[in-house]
N, C-alpha and C positions, 0 to 999 in steps of 0.2 A: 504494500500500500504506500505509497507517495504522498507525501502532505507537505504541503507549500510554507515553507517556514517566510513571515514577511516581517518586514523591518519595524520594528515601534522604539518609536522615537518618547522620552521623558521631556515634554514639553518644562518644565523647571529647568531641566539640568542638561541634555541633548540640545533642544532647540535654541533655546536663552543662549547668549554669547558666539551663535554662530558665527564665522565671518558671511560677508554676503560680498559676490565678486558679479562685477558686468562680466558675462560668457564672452561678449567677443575680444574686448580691448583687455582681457583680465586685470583690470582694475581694482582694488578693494574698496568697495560703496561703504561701509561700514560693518558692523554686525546686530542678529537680532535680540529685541529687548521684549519679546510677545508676541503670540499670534492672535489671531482673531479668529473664532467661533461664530458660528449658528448655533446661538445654546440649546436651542431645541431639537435642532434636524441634526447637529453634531458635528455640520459641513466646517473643514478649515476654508475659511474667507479670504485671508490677508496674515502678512508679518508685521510687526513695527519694529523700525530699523533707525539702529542708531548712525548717522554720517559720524564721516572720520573730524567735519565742523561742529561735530554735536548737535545736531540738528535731529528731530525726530521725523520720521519719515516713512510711508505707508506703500508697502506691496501687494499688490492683488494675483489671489490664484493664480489665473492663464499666463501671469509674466515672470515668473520664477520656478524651478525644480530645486529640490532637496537633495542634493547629492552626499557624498559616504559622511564629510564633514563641512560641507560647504553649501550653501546656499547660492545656484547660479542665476542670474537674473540674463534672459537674455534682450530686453530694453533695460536700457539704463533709469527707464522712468521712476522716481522714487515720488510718492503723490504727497503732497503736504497735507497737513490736518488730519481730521478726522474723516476720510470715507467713507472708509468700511464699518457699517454699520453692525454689529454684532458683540459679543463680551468677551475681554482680554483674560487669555486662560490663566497667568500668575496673578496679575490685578484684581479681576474678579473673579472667575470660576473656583477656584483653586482657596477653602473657605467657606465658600456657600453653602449652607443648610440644605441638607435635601430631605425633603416631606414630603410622606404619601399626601394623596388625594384626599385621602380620610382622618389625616391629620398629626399620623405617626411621624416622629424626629426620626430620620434611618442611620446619619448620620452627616457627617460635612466631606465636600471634594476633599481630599487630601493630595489628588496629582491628576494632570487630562495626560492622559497617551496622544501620540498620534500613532496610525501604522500608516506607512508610507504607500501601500497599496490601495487604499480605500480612501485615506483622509480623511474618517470621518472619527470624533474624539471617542478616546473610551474614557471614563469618570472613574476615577478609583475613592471609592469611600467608606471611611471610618473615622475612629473619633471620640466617638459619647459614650457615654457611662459603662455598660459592662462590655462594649466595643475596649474601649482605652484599657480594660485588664485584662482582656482576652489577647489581643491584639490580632484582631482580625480586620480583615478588611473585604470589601467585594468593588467587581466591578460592572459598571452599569455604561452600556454602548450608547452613544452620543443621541443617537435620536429617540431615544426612551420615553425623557422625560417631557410632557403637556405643558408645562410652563416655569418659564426664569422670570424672575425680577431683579434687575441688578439694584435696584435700587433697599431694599431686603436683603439682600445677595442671598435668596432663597431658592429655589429649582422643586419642583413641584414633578412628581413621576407617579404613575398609575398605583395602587393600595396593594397589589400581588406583586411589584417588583421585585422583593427580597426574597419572595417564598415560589413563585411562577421559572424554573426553571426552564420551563418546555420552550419559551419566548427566545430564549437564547440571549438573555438582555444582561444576565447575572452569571456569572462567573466567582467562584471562591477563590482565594489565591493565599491558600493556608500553610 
């Protein structure tokens, strides 16, 4: 049996501090300080990229690849401000409460994956109370959860997410 081993990247500690290089001129543009999320649908959107002027600065999906340690951009375009609309996975996600539907604490983001083959985040969480003496953790696949609020830095997922294995949405990682 063959199984596709793919790449996941630890958005904290992999993706943070990348360099990031124009592909044609190999230039060094800076490196990344965050990515940007669909907190719900789990789509990576965009990087934020720090210039070598200290300047912050915004990449979108179709204009960059992830390579083994490098982030290639092949326009040079770094977009200023805020575009990309969506939540910064160290900033915001990463901290956020996650609650059932029905009102259960599950626990807090404690890291988003990315895998390189799909893009879309996986949620690693734990945290609270008999989580923190067990030390367990799970994880829950980016388009899981029904609703984020960054403003709460809460994340809202269906009432069977912890116990519904069949979903393929949870994962132990014991």
């Amino acid at each position: 049996m063959y199984m596709k081993t793919q790449r996941l990247l630890k958005v904290s500690n992999d993706l943070k501090g990348m360099p990031v290089y124009g592909q044609r001129e190999g230039k060094k543009l800076g490196y990344v300080t965050d990515a940007v999320f669909h907190p719900i649908k789990g789509w990576l959107l965009g990087l934020i990229v720090q210039t070598s002027s200290a300047e912050t600065r915004e990449l979108i999906v179709p204009d960059f690849v992830i390579a083994k340690d490098v982030v290639l951009v092949e326009k040079t375009t770094l977009y200023e401000g805020r575009e990309i609309l969506g939540a910064l996975a160290c900033e915001q996600l990463i901290g956020s409460d996650v609650v059932t539907d029905d009102g259960k604490l599950l626990g807090r983001i404690i890291e988003v994956y990315l895998p390189l083959d799909t893009q879309i985040a996986i949620y690693q969480v734990g945290g609270t109370g008999l989580r923190e003496i067990l030390k367990r953790t799970f994880f829950i696949s980016g388009d899981v959860p029904s609703f984020y609020s960054s403003h709460g830095l809460r994340m809202i997922v269906p009432a069977d997410t912890e116990k519904n294995r069949s979903r393929s949405a949870v994962v132990d990682a014991q």
